[in-house]
Phi, psi and omega in degrees: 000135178263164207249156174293137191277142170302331193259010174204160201267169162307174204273336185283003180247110190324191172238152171274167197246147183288095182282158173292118173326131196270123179316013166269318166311331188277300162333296196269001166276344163292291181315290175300352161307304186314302180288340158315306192289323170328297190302302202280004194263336173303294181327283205275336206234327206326298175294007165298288186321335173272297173307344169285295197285317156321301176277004192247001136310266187297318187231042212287149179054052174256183190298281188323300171317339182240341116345301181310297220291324200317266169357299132346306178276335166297307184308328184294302180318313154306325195289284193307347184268326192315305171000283205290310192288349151261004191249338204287306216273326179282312205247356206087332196207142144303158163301304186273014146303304178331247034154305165252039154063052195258184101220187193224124187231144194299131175275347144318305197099355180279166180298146193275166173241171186311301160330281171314301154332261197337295166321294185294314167293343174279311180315324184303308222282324184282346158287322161330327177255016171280018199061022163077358181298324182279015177290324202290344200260029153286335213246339164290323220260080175341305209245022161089352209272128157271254143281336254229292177323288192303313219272287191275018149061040184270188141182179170236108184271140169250147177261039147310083227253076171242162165227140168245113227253016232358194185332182158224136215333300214295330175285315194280323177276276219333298191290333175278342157309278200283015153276295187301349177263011162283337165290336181285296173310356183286296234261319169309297147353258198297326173294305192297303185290355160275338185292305181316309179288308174331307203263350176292294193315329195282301177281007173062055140302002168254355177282337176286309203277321155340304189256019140280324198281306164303357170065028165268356184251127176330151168301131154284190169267154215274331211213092184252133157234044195251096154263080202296163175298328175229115193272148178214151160268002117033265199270325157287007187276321167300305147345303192291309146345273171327328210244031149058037164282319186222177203253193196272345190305298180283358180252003158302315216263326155306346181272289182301340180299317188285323194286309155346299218280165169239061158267116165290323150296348190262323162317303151329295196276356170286298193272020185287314203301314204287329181279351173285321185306336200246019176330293226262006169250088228295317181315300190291318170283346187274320164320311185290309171315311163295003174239024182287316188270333165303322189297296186192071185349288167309342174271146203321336193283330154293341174270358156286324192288341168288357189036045171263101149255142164292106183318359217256190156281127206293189200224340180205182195268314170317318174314316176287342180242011145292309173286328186291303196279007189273310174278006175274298182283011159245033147084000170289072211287297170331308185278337192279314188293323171273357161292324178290327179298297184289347175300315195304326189302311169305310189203154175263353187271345177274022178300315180309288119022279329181288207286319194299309173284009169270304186289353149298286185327294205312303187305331165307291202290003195053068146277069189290317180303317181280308179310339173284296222261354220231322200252347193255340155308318211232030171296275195310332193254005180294146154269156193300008182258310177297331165325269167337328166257318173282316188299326170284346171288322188290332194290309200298278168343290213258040175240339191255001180272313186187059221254030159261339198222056165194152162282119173285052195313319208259014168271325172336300200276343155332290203262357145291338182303292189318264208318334151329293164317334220062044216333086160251029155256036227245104156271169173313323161308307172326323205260312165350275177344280200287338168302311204280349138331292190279336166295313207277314200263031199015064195259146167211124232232128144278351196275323169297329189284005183244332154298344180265359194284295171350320208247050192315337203239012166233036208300323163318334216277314192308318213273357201245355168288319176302345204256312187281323171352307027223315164299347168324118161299033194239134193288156190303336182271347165288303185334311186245014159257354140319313174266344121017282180292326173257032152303306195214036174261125172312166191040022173259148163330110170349294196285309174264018149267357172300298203306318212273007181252324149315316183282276194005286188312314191282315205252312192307138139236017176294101213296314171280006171274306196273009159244353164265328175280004178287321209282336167291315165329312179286321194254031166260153179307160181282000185219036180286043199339315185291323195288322173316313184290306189316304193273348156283315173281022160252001212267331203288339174258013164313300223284304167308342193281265178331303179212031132119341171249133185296108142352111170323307171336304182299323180282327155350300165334307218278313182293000000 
C-alpha cells in the first residue's frame, strides 16, 4: 500500500493550492530540530565537548581555551549545516518540518537544488548569531519569507488547511521599526568599536598589553587611592623609580613604550622618565629633560621639569615623591613627615618607601634613638636591596656624626647583609659606607675598591671611592686633586658631591680649598642640613681660613 503524499490530493482530484506556513510551525518545527541535533552533535563532538569543559576549569579564557571554544563551535556549526543540507536537498523538509506537515519549496515550482540548500542553511546559521533578530521579519512578510528564504529563492509551505492571511499592518510596522533600530544599534556598534580600536591602537595600548603580559612593564599599584587629573603608567613608574621600588630596566622599558605612544602627553612623560634613567649621564638627562616641554608645553611633566611644584595637593605621584624630597633636603623635616603619612594613605605599595625615609627623617630631626629603633624593627623584614640602601645611608649618618666614640650598629648589619647577599645588592650608598667606616675606624678592605670598579655606568662613584681609600694605589696628590674636582665641578652627582667635599674638608689644608668649601658652608639655606655637617667639619679650621694658619692641634690631627 502506498502511502498518500500529504501535500497533493489525489490525481482524480483539482489540487488545492498550498498556504504559506504559519510562524508557530516554524517555532516547533525548530524546537524539534534542536532536540534531534542535541544527541547527535553529544555522539559525534562529545570528547570536543569535554575537553572544553577541562579547560575552561583549569585554564579559562588562556590562548589554548579560545582555540578550543573556536573549534567547538565550528564543529557545531557543521554538524548543523549537514543536518540541514541532507534532509532539505533529499527530503525537502527536515524532521521537524515533517513532523508540522511543513516543506520548502522553489518559488519558481522547480526542484530545489543543491545551491539553494546550501545558501539558505548558511544564511540561516548566520542570522543566529545576529541574536536570531533577522527571524522577526517572518512575522512582517506577506509571504513569511525571511532574508535567509528571499535570498536563496525558497519559501515553506504548509499542508495544512489553515490560511494564513499574513502579518497585520500594526504587526508588520512593529516588526519593521524594530529591525531598523536593531540595524541602527548594529551600525552604532560597530563605528564606537572601530572608533575605540582606533584610538587604542593610536596610544599602543595593545603594544602596551603585549608588554605587561610578558612581565617587561613596571608592576602597577595594587592598591591606589590616588586620582591624579592626569593618569600616566610613567608617572607611577617614575614614582616608583624615586622611591628605590623598581630597577632602571623597567622604567627604561616604560619609557620607550610612552615615547611608542602618539600621546603627547604621554610622550612627555617618556622623556621625562628617560632623563631620571640617564641621571648619572648629566648630557643625556639634561637633553631628555628639554625635550619634556617640547614634547607637551602645558603638561605636568613639564611643569616638573620647571621645578613648578604645588604647594598644594600633588597632582600626580611623581609629584608626590618629589615634593618629599624636596623638603627633606631643605631641612623641612615636619613636611617631609607629613608627606610620608599621605603616601601610606594613598597605596600600601609605597610601604617600603615609607619605612625607610622614616628612619631618615627621624635621624634629620636627631631623634637618633627613634631612628636606631625605627631601623632595627624593619630591619629582619627589608630584602637584601633595601638593607643595602637604608642600612648604607644610616652607616653614612653615623660615621659622619661621631664615628670614634660610638658603635657603629648599623654599618655591622651592612656588612653582614652584603656577605650574606653576596653583593649582590650592593649600592652606591652601600659602598660609600663601608670604605667611609673602615677609613674612620682605621680598617682595611682593598676588595671595595674592586666592587666600586664593578659600577662600571658610575665612574664619580670610582674616583671618589679611590680618592678616600686609604688602600687606593693613587698617590695623595691625585687623591685630592680628585676631590678637588668633584667638590666644585659641574655634573657632578648631588650625594657624591657632598661626600667628596667632606673628604675634602678633612684631608685639604690648601687655604683656597678650605675657603670655598668655607664659603658653601655659609651660603646654605637656613634648614640645609647637609651643608651643617660640611660647616661643623670645617670649624676645627676656621682659623686657617680667616688667616691663613692651621691650629696646631688640627695639624697634630692632620699627621
Amino acid at each position: 500500500m502506498v502511502l498518500p503524499d500529504p501535500f497533493f490530493e489525489s490525481q482524480s482530484q483539482k489540487p488545492r493550492k498550498h498556504f504559506v506556513a504559519p510562524p508557530q510551525d516554524r517555532v516547533l518545527a525548530v524546537f524539534f530540530d534542536l532536540m534531534l541535533l542535541a544527541p547527535m552533535c553529544s555522539l559525534i563532538l562529545g570528547s570536543l565537548y569535554q575537553s572544553l569543559e577541562e579547560r575552561s576549569v583549569r585554564q579559562a579564557f588562556d590562548a589554548d581555551f579560545s582555540v578550543l571554544l573556536s573549534v567547538t563551535v565550528l564543529a557545531t556549526c557543521t554538524v548543523f549545516l549537514v543536518y540541514q543540507i541532507c534532509f532539505l536537498s533529499i527530503l525537502g523538509a527536515t524532521p521537524g518540518m515533517r513532523l508540522v506537515k511543513m516543506e520548502l519549496r522553489s518559488v519558481t515550482g522547480a526542484r530545489l537544488t543543491w545551491t539553494q540548500v546550501s545558501l539558505r542553511s548558511v544564511l540561516w546559521l548566520l542570522e543566529v548569531f545576529f541574536l536570531a533578530v533577522p527571524f522577526l521579519e517572518v512575522l512582517g512578510h506577506p509571504r513569511r519569507r525571511c532574508f535567509h528564504d528571499r535570498a536563496a529563492e525558497t519559501e515553506l509551505v504548509t499542508g495544512k488547511s489553515v490560511v494564513d492571511h499574513g502579518p497585520h499592518p500594526l504587526e508588520k510596522r512593529f516588526v519593521t521599526n524594530t529591525l531598523v533600530a536593531f540595524a541602527g544599534a548594529l551600525l552604532l556598534w560597530v563605528v564606537i568599536l572601530g572608533w575605540k580600536l582606533y584610538v587604542n591602537a593610536e596610544r599602543g595600548f595593545f603594544h602596551h598589553a603585549e608588554l605587561s603580559e610578558q612581565a617587561e612593564l613596571c608592576a602597577g599599584l595594587t592598591e591606589n587611592h590616588f586620582h591624579p587629573s592626569e593618569k600616566s603608567s610613567v608617572d607611577v613608574a617614575i614614582a616608583q623609580f624615586l622611591g628605590g621600588l623598581t630597577d632602571e630596566s623597567c622604567l627604561r622599558r616604560e619609557a620607550d613604550y610612552a615615547l611608542f605612544s602618539h600621546d603627547r602627553n604621554e610622550q612627555a612623560w617618556g622623556y621625562l622618565a628617560k632623563s631620571y634613567y640617564f641621571k648619572l649621564d648629566v648630557t643625556k638627562s639634561e637633553a631628555y629633560r628639554k625635550q619634556v616641554c617640547l614634547a607637551a608645553p602645558n603638561s605636568k611633566p613639564c611643569q616638573l621639569v620647571k621645578s613648578d611644584l604645588h604647594k598644594g595637593k600633588a597632582q600626580s605621584w611623581t609629584e608626590v615623591l618629589l615634593q618629599y624630597q624636596e623638603s627633606f633636603t631643605s631641612g623641612d623635616f615636619v613636611q617631609a613627615a607629613k608627606i610620608l603619612q599621605e603616601i601610606s594613605t594613598l597605596s600600601t605599595d609605597f610601604e617600603r618607601f615609607v619605612q625607610k625615609q622614616t628612619i631618615k627623617v627621624f635621624w634629620a630631626e636627631r631623634h637618633t634613638e627613634q631612628a636606631l629603633g625605627a631601623f632595627f624593627a624593619v630591619w629582619p623584614f627589608l630584602d637584601g636591596q633595601d638593607q643595602a640602601d637604608v642600612g648604607g645611608w644610616l652607616c653614612l649618618q653615623q660615621v659622619d656624626s661621631d664615628c670614634e666614640h660610638q658603635t657603629l650598629a648599623s654599618c655591622d648589619g651592612l656588612q653582614e647583609s652584603l656577605q650574606r647577599h653576596h653583593y649582590t645588592n650592593i649600592s652606591r650608598d652601600a659602598i660609600l659606607a663601608l670604605v667611609t667606616s673602615q677609613e674612620c675606624q682605621h680598617r682595611h678592605n682593598s676588595s671595595l675598591l674592586t666592587l666600586s670598579q664593578a659600577w662600571s655606568d658610575d665612574p664619580q662613584l670610582h674616583q671618589l671611592v679611590f680618592a678616600i681609600s686609604s688602600d687606593s694605589p693613587w698617590s695623595a696628590a691625585k687623591k685630592l686633586a680628585t676631590l678637588r674636582q668633584l667638590s666644585f665641578a659641574n655634573g657632578i652627582t648631588s650625594e657624591l658631591q657632598q661626600r667628596a667635599r667632606l673628604a675634602l674638608a678633612q684631608v685639604s689644608k690648601d687655604t683656597s680649598d678650605l675657603k670655598q668649601l668655607q664659603n658653601l658652608a655659609t651660603s646654605r639655606g637656613p634648614h640645609d642640613w647637609e651643608m651643617e655637617k660640611l660647616a661643623r667639619s670645617l670649624a676645627p679650621k676656621k682659623t686657617k681660613v680667616e688667616t691663613g694658619r692651621l691650629p696646631a692641634n688640627v695639624g697634630k690631627d692632620q699627621k
